[in-house]
C-alpha positions as CSV (number, residue, x, y, z in Angstrom):
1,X,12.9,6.0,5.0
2,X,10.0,6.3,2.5
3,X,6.4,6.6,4.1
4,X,4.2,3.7,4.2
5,X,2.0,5.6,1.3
6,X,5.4,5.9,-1.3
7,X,6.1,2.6,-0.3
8,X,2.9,1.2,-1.5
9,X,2.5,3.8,-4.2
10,X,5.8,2.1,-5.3
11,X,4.7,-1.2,-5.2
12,X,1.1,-0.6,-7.1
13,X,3.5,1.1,-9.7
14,X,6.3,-1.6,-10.3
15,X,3.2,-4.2,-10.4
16,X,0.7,-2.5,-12.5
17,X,3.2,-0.9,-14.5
18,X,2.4,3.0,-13.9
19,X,4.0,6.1,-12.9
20,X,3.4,6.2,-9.0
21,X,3.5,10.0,-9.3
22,X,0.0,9.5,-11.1
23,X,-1.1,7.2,-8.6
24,X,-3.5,9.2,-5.8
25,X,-4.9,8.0,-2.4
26,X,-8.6,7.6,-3.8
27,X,-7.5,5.4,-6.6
28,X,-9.2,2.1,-6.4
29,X,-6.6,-0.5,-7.0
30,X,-9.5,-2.2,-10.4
31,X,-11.4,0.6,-11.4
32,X,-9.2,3.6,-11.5
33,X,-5.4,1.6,-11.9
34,X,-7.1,-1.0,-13.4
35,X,-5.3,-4.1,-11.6
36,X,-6.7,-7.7,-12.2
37,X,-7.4,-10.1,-9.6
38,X,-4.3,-11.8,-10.4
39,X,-2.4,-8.6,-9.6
40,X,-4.5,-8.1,-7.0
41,X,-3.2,-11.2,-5.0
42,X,0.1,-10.5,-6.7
43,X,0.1,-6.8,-4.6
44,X,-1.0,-8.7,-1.6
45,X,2.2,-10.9,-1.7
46,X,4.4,-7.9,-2.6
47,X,3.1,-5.5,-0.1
48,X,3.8,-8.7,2.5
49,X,7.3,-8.8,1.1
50,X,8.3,-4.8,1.3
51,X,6.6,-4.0,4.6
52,X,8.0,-7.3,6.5
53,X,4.5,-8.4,7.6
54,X,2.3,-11.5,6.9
55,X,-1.8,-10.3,6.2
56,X,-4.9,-12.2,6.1
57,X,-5.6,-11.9,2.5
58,X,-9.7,-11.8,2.3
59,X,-9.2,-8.8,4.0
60,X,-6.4,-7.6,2.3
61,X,-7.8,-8.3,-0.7
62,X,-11.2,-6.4,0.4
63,X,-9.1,-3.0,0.3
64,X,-10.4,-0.9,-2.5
65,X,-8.6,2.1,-2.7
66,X,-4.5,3.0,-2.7
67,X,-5.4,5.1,0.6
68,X,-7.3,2.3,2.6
69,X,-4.5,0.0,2.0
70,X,-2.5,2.4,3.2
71,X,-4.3,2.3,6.7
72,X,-5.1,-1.3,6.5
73,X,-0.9,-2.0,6.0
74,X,-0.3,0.7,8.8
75,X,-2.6,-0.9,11.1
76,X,-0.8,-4.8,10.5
77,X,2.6,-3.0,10.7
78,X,1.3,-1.8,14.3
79,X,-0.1,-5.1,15.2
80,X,3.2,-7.3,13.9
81,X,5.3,-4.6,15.6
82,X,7.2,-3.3,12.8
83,X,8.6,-0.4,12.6
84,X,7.9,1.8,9.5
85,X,7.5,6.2,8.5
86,X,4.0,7.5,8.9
87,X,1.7,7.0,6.4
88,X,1.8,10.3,5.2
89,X,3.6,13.9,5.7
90,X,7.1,14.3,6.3
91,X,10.0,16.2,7.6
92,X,7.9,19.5,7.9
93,X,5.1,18.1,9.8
94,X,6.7,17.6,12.9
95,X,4.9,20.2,15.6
């Protein structure tokens, strides 16, 4: 299973039409990918739709950066009880 971070790397991608490979955690979803507020609410709804959860969008839609919506989808996925990877890392960080 992809990490929550691919996951919404591949999202951001498919709906701004970029490479996600060029897409980095500090990225802010207007300035740096350069998504309108129509794609803004339009990543709201897809993010909703891949992770399974349902998120209050003035607050979703207050996330400025790829890596805060990382952390702010997390956090939902915690407090809806779904089950999803970490946000980052993989099968190396294990201790």
């Amino acid at each position: 299973m992809a990490t929550i971070e691919e996951r919404v790397k591949a999202v951001t991608a498919r709906i701004l039409k970029l490479d996600p490979d060029q897409i980095k955690t500090e990225h802010s979803f207007t300035v740096d990918l350069g998504a309108e507020s129509v794609q803004s609410i339009e990543l709201v709804a897809m993010f909703e739709e891949e992770f399974g959860i349902e998120m209050d969008e003035d607050a979703a839609l207050s996330v400025e950066t790829v890596g805060k919506a990382v952390e702010f989808i997390a956090k939902v996925c915690r407090e809806q009880g779904v089950d999803v990877e970490p946000a980052t890392g993989g099968p190396n960080d294990s201790p």
